[in-house]
C-alpha positions, -999 to 999 in steps of 0.1 A, spaced: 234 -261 -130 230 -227 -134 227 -220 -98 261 -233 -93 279 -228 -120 295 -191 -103 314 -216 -81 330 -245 -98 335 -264 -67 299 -266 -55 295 -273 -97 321 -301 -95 300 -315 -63 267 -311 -82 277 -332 -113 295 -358 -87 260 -363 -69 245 -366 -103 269 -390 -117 268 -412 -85 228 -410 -86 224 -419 -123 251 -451 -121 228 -461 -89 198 -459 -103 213 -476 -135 228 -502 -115 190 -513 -96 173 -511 -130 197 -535 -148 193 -557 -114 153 -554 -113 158 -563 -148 176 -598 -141 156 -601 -114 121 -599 -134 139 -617 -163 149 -646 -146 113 -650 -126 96 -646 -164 115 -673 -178 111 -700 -150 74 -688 -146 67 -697 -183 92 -726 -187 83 -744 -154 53 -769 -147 36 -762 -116 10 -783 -108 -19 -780 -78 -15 -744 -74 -36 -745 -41 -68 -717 -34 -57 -703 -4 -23 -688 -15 -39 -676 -45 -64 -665 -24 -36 -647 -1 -22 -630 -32 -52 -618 -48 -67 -603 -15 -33 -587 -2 -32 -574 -39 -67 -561 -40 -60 -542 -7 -31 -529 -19 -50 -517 -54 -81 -506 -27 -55 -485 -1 -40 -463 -29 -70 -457 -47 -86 -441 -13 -51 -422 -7 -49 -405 -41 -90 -402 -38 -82 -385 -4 -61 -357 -19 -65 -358 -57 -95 -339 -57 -120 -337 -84 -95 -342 -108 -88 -373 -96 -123 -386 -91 -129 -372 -128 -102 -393 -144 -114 -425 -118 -146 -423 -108 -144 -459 -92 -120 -484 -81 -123 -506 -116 -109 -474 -137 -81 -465 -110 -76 -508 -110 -68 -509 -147 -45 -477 -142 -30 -495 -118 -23 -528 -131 -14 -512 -163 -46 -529 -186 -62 -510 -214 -95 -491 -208 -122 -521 -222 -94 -548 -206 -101 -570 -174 -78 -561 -146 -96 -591 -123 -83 -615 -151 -49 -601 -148 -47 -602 -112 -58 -636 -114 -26 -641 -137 -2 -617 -115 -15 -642 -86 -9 -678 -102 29 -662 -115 31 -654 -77 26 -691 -65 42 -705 -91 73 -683 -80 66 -696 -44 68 -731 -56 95 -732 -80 114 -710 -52 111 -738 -26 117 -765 -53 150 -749 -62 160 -743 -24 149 -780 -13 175 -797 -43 202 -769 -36 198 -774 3 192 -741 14 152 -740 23 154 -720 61 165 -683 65 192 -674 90 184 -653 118 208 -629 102 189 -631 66 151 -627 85 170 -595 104 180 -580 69 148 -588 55 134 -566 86 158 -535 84 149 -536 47 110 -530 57 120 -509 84 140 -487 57 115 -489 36 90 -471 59 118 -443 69 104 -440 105 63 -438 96 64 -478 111 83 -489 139 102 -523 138 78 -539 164 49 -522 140 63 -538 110 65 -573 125 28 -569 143 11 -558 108 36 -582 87 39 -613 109 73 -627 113 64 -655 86 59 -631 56 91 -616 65 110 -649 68 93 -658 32 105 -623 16 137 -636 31 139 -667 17 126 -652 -18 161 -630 -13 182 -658 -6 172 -675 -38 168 -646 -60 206 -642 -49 215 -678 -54 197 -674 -93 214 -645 -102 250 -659 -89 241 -688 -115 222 -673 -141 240 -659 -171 224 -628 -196 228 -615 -228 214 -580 -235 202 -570 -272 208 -535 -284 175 -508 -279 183 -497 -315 
C-alpha cells in the first residue's frame, strides 16, 4: 500500500485488484464448501453396497502415487531441512493426509478411497434415475481445457489425454455434471463461526 499510496490512482487500482481477489477467492471457498458438504452428507447417509477391489484399488494406488510424487519433489529441493522434518515417506504421508504423528495414514487412505467409490456410485445412481449418465462432447471438452489450465502450458492437450486417458477425463466430467446438478437442488444453511 505504501508503495502506492503517492498516487491515488494506481492506489485506487491496487485495492480494486484486492477486492476483486478476496470476493473470488471467497466465492470458490463457499463453493468447495457446498461441494465437500454435500459429498459428506450423501457419503455418510447413503448405503453402498459391493464396493468392488479394483476401483478401490485404482484410488488407493493413484493416491499413493500422488503422496509418493510430492514427497520426492519437496525431497528434491527441500534439502536437509526437509529430510530432517521427513525422514521417510510414512512421516511426509501423515503430513500429507493431515493424521497425527502415532496415527495410521494407510487406514485413512483406505477411508479417503471407499468415500471415493461410494461417491462414484451414488454419482451414477443419481445420474441413472435423473437421466443424465453420458457427458457431452462439449462437457468432456471443458473437462479438458480445465486440465489443460490447470497445467498452464507444463502439459500439452495431447499430453494430458495420453497420461490421463480420455475415460478419466469423461468421468471427472460426469462428476461435474452432477456436482452441478446437486448444488442446483441442494439447499444450505450456514451457522455463525462465533
Amino acid at each position: 500500500k505504501d508503495f502506492y499510496a503517492s498516487d491515488a490512482a494506481y492506489l485506487s487500482e491496487f485495492e480494486g485488484y484486492v477486492k476483486t481477489y478476496l470476493e473470488s477467492q471467497k466465492a470458490e471457498d463457499l463453493e468447495y464448501a457446498k461441494i465437500n458438504a454435500l459429498w459428506n452428507h450423501l457419503t455418510e447417509k447413503a448405503t453402498c453396497v459391493n464396493l468392488t477391489k479394483p476401483e478401490l484399488d485404482y484410488y488407493y494406488n493413484a493416491y499413493l502415487e500422488e503422496i509418493k510424487y510430492y514427497y520426492d519433489y519437496y525431497k528434491s529441493y527441500g534439502g536437509t531441512s526437509f529430510t530432517e522434518q521427513y525422514p521417510d515417506l510414512d512421516a511426509f504421508a501423515k503430513s500429507y493426509m493431515g493424521v497425527e504423528a502415532d496415527g495410521d495414514w494407510k487406514a485413512e487412505l483406505n477411508r479417503l478411497c471407499e468415500d471415493m467409490v461410494k461417491k462414484d456410485m451414488i454419482a451414477h445412481a443419481i445420474a441413472e434415475l435423473e437421466g443424465f449418465e453420458t457427458v457431452t462432447e462439449e462437457e468432456f471438452k471443458a473437462e479438458l481445457k480445465y486440465w489443460v489450465d490447470s497445467y498452464q502450458g507444463y502439459m500439452t492437450e495431447e499430453e494430458i489425454l495420453a497420461q490421463m486417458g480420455e475415460e478419466v477425463i469423461r468421468e471427472g466430467a460426469f462428476s461435474e455434471k452432477v456436482q452441478k446438478w446437486l448444488l442446483e437442488k441442494a439447499s444450505f444453511t450456514f451457522e455463525s463461526a462465533e
